[in-house]
Structures are given as structure tokens and as C-alpha cells.
Phi, psi and omega in degrees: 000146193259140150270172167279312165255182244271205188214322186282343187263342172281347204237319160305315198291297189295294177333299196314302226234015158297350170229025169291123161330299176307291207302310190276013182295298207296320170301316198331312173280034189217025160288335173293335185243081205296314161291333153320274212309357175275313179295335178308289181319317199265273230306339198258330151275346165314272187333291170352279193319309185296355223252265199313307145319310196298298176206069139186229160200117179282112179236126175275129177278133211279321218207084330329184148250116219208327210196169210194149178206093159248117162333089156288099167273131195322134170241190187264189208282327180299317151319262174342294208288337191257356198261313192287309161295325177292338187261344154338292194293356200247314165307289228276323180284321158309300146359297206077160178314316201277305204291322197282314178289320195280343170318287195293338170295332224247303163349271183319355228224266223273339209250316190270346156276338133310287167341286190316344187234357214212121174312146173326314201262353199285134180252163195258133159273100209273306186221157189175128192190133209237109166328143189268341172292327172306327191304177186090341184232028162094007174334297199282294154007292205258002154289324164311319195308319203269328182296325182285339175297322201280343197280332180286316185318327189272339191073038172220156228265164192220141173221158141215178188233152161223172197234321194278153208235009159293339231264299196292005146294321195284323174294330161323298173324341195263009181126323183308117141255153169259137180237043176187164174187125168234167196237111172301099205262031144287303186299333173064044143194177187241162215261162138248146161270132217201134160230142150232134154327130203276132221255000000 
């Protein structure tokens, strides 16, 4: 299958995050075929990266590329609104049907309880995955630094969500708290909302 980006850095994404609540909601109908579910999966961080470059910001770890960081950034509304249907259209051909309703349940569920604590200007750490052969050596930590470096410069606020109850020590260390928690019931677990403040 062809990509956009490095291969080793789509396969750090799908390795990290196969196994994530979210990841398998969205999948769920290619769960009897576990390599679909990968390629389903690589094909949909694939996007992502291309997503990100595009209007926010992606950084791939150079040497291997083992680990990955994408970025949402505020756009104005006509952006947003056309950024928002290409990636429908993307679901629903990637997806499947059940994957594509289950996106959007899950979306429509996480998008107006972020909105309620978290500013406008804010940018979303949207995906971040470390080769699980990698992990340990400070990989994610330091894909993340230049952008949380470029977000204090600017004087803006940083947000992501997790389903993993591993996730919110290490992101603390990086400045993050969490200020929300909820119980997702398409994904059936619960989430944290974690912000950090610009330094």
C-alpha cells in the first residue's frame, strides 16, 4: 500500500496505537481480520500526517523515523469547514460504514466537552506514538519539545485527550493537566482531557 510518509513512521503510529480504545472503536469492523485492521489503521495516520502538514504541525523523528507527532491547529471557519468534509469523505471510504458512525458518535460525543473548558486559539495534540521497539528513551518527550517550545513562544494554550490511563503521568511531566474526564459510551471507557499552559 502506498503512503505519504515514511512507512516506519505509519507503522510507529499503528504499532503505539492498536491498541488504544479509540483506535479499536473506529476499526471495529475489521476486527475478525486483524491485518485489514492494520492497513485500515496505517491508512487513517497516513491522512492524519497529511492532515497536519497541511494545517497544523507534524513532526516525524528523523533517524529511524520510529515515532510521530500530529498537531491540529485553529483554522478560520471556511478552512475548518472544508478540512472537515474531506476528512468525512475519507472516513467513510477508509472506515466502512460502522467505522465511519462510530468516528462521528465519537467526535460529536469529545468535541462540544472540549469546547466547554478549552479555548478557542488553543492547539490540539491530535495523535503521538512512539515504536513500541523504541520506547523508553525519551523518543516522545523529545518529539513533542519543539512544538510545545514554539506554542510558549506564541503565548498559546496546548490541549489533547486519552483513553490510556498510562498516558496522563507522562504528559503531565511535559507541563499537562488534567481537567476533565469523562465516560466515552461508543468507545465504553473513559477519557481524560489534559491542558497545558503556555510557560
Amino acid at each position: 500500500m502506498n503512503h505519504s510518509h515514511p512507512e516506519s513512521a505509519i507503522n510507529a503510529l499503528t504499532e503505539s496505537l492498536i491498541g488504544d480504545p479509540f483506535y479499536l472503536a473506529i476499526s471495529d469492523e475489521f476486527r475478525n481480520d486483524p491485518a485489514r485492521r492494520r492497513d485500515v489503521l496505517a491508512r487513517y495516520f497516513d491522512y492524519s500526517m497529511t492532515e497536519s502538514a497541511a494545517a497544523g504541525r507534524l513532526l516525524v523523528w528523523p533517524d529511524p523515523p520510529v515515532a510521530a507527532a500530529v498537531w491540529s491547529l485553529p483554522q478560520d471557519a471556511a478552512n475548518a469547514q472544508w478540512l472537515a468534509e474531506k476528512k468525512a469523505e475519507f472516513v467513510r471510504e477508509a472506515l466502512g460504514s460502522r467505522g465511519a458512525e462510530a468516528y462521528h458518535r465519537i467526535i460529536g460525543f469529545m468535541a462540544p466537552r472540549a469546547a466547554s473548558v478549552i479555548e478557542e486559539t488553543a492547539w490540539y495534540l491530535s495523535i503521538v506514538g512512539v515504536s513500541p521497539a523504541a520506547q523508553g528513551r525519551g523518543i516522545g518527550a523529545s518529539i513533542l519539545a519543539p512544538t510545545l517550545a514554539e506554542a510558549d513562544a506564541a503565548g498559546v494554550t496546548c490541549y489533547l485527550e486519552t483513553f490510556d490511563r498510562r498516558n496522563p503521568a507522562f504528559y503531565e511531566r511535559l507541563g499537562f493537566a488534567a481537567i476533565g474526564n469523562h465516560f466515552e459510551p461508543t468507545v465504553g471507557a473513559d477519557y481524560a482531557i489534559m491542558c497545558r499552559y503556555p510557560k
